[in-house]
C-alpha positions as CSV (number, residue, x, y, z in Angstrom):
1,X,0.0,0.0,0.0
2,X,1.0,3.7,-0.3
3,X,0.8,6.0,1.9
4,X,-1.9,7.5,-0.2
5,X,-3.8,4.8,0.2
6,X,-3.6,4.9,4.2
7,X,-3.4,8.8,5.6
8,X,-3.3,9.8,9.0
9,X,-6.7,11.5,8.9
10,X,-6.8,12.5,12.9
11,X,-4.7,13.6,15.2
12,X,-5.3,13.1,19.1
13,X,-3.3,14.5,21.8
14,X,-3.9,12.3,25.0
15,X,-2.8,14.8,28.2
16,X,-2.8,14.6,32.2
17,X,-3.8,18.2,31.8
18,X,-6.5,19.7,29.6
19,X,-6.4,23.0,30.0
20,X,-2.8,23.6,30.1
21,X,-2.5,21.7,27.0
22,X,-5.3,23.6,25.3
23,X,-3.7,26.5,26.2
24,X,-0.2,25.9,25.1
25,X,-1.3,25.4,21.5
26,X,-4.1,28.0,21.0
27,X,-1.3,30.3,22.7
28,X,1.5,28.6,19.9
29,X,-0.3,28.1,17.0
30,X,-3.7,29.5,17.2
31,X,-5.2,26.1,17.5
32,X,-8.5,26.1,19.3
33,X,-10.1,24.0,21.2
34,X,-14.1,23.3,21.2
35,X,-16.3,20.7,22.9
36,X,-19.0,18.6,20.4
37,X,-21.1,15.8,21.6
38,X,-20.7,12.8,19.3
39,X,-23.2,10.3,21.1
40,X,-23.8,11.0,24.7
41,X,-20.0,11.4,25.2
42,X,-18.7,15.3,25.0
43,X,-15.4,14.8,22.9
44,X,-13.0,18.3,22.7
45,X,-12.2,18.3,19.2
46,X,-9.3,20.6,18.2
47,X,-8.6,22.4,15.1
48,X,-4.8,21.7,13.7
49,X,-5.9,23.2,10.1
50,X,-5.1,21.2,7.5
51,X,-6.7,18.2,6.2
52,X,-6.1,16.0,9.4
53,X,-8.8,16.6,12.2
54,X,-7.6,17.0,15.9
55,X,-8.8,16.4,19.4
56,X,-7.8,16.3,22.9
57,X,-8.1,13.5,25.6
58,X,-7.6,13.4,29.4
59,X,-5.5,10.2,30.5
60,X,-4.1,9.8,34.1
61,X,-0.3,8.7,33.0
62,X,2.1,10.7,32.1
63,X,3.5,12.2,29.5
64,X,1.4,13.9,26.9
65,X,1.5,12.1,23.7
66,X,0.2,12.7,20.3
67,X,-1.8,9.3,18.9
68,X,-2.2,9.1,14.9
69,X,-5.1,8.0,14.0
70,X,-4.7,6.0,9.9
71,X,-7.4,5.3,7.8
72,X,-7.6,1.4,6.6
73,X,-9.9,-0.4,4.8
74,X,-11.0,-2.8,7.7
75,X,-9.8,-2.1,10.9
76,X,-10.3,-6.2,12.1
77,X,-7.5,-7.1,9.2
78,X,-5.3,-4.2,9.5
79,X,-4.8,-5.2,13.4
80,X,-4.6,-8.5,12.5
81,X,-1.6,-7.5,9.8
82,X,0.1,-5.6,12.9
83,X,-0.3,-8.0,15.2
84,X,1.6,-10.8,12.9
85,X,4.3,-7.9,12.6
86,X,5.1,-8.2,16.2
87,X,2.3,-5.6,17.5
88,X,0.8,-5.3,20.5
89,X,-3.0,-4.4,20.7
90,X,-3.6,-2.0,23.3
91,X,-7.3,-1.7,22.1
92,X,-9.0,-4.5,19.9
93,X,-11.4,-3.6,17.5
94,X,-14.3,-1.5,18.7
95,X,-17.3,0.2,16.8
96,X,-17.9,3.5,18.1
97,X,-20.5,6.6,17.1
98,X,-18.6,7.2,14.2
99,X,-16.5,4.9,12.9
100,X,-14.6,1.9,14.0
101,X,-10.8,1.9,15.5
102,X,-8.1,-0.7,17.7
103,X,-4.9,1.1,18.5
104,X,-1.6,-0.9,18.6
105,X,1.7,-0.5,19.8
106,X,4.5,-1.0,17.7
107,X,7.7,-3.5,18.6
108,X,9.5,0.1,19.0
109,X,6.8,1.3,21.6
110,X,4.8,3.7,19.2
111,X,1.5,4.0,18.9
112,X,-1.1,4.0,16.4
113,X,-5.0,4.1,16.1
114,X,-6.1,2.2,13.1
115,X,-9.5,4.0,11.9
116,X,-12.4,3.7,9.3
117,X,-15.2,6.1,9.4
118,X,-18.6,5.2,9.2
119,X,-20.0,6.0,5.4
């Protein structure tokens, strides 16, 4: 595949501390932050410009990280595929409001959300 084929399409910053984070990149790059409801669950989705759409987290562990969410055909075969290449799955496939996503850790420790949007 190319990486056409498979863009990051979100980008989601996972953070101990919302509103310092929030404020740190409106304040650096004019990103702001706004709260939607996608279900019954308020998500804060952030806007990084751009084609790729952003959001913020809260998570209890430090540090901050930034999770990349890529756009696959099936998410069930795509964590399959990274699984036989030594992955670990931190979240098996899950259906969601919108779309359907596992995240896996690579054998290097990264990690990655592995995402298709409902039609």
């Amino acid at each position: 595949m190319t990486p056409s084929e498979n863009p990051i399409v979100h980008l989601e910053l996972r953070t101990p501390n919302l509103p310092r984070a929030c404020s740190f990149y409106g304040d650096l790059f004019g990103w702001r932050s706004k709260t939607v409801r996608v279900a019954r669950n308020p998500y804060l989705t952030l806007d990084v410009g751009g084609r790729v759409d952003g959001g913020v987290v809260e998570r209890d562990a430090e540090p901050s990280l930034w999770l990349p969410y890529v756009e696959v055909d099936c998410v069930d075969s795509a964590t399959d595929r990274a699984r036989e290449l030594g992955a670990a799955v931190l979240l098996k496939p899950r259906e969601g409001p919108i779309g359907w996503r596992s995240i896996v850790e690579s054998p290097d420790g990264g990690e990655v959300a592995l995402w298709r949007a409902k039609a």
